[in-house]
C-alpha positions in Angstrom: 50.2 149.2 169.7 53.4 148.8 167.0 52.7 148.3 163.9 52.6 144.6 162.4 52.6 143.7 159.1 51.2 140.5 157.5 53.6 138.8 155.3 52.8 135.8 152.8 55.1 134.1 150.9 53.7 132.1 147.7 55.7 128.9 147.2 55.0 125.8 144.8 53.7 122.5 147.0 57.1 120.4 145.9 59.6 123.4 146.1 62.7 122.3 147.9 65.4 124.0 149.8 68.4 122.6 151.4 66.8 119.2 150.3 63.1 120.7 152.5 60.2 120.9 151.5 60.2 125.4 150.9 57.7 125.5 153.3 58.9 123.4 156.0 62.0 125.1 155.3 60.3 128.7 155.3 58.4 127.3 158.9 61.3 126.2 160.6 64.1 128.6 159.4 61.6 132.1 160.8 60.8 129.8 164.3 64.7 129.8 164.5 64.8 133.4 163.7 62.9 133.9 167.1 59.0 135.1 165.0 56.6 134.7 166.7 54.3 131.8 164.5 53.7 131.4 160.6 51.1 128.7 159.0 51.2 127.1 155.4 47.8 127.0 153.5 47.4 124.9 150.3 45.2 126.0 147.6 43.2 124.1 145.8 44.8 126.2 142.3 46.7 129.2 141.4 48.6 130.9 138.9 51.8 133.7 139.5 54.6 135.6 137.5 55.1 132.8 134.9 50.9 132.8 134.2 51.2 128.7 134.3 47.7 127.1 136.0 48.8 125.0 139.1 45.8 122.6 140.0 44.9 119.6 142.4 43.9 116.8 140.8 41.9 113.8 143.0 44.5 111.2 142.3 47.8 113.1 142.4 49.8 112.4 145.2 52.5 115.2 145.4 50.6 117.9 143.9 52.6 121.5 142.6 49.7 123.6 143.7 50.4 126.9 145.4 51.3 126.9 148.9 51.0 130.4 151.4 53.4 130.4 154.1 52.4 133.4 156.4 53.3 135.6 159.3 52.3 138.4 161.6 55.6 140.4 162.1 56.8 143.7 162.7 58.8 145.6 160.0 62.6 144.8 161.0 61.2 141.0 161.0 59.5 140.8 157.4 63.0 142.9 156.5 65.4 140.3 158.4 63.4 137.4 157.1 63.1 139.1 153.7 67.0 139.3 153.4 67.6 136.4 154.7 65.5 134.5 151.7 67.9 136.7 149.3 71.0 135.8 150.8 70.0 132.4 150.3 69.0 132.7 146.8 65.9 132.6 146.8 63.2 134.3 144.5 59.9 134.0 146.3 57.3 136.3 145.2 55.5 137.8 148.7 52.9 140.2 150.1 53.5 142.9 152.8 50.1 144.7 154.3 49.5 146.4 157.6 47.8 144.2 160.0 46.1 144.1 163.0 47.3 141.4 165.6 45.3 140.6 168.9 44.0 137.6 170.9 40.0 137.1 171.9 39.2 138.1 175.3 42.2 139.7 176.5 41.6 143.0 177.8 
């Protein structure tokens, strides 16, 4: 089994690039890269590098919570992708952990 490594980029709910939402952007840019899948996940709260407390609040419509936009890849793909976001100026903090990758019931 080759390796995989789960990698999770941390992105702020309104962050735009190229006029995109990031994490449309992040989404559509790695399906066009040929990987596999990736997801978003919205927190509820969060904090990062600049220690600033991002929360939802009931009656905000665009909220700047944190956003997760992940993927099960193998190395050259988290580097590729990882590049990529650098060439494009881009300074997204991210996590890179060996992962496990399989589907339910296949033999």
């Amino acid at each position: 089994m080759e390796q995989r490594y789960y990698l999770a980029f941390y992105v702020r709910e309104s962050q735009r690039h190229h006029g995109k939402l990031i994490y449309e952007w992040l989404l559509e840019t790695s399906r066009e890269m040929g990987l596999a899948g990736g997801s978003a996940f919205r927190a509820l709260a969060g904090f990062g590098r600049h220690r600033t407390l991002h929360e939802e609040h009931f009656f905000e419509l665009a909220g700047d919570v944190p956003v997760e936009v992940s993927f099960v890849v193998s190395e050259q793909e988290a580097n590729i992708l990882i590049a990529h976001l650098g060439a494009e100026k881009l300074s997204l903090p991210y996590m890179k952990m060996p992962a496990q990758f399989g589907v339910t019931g296949e033999q």
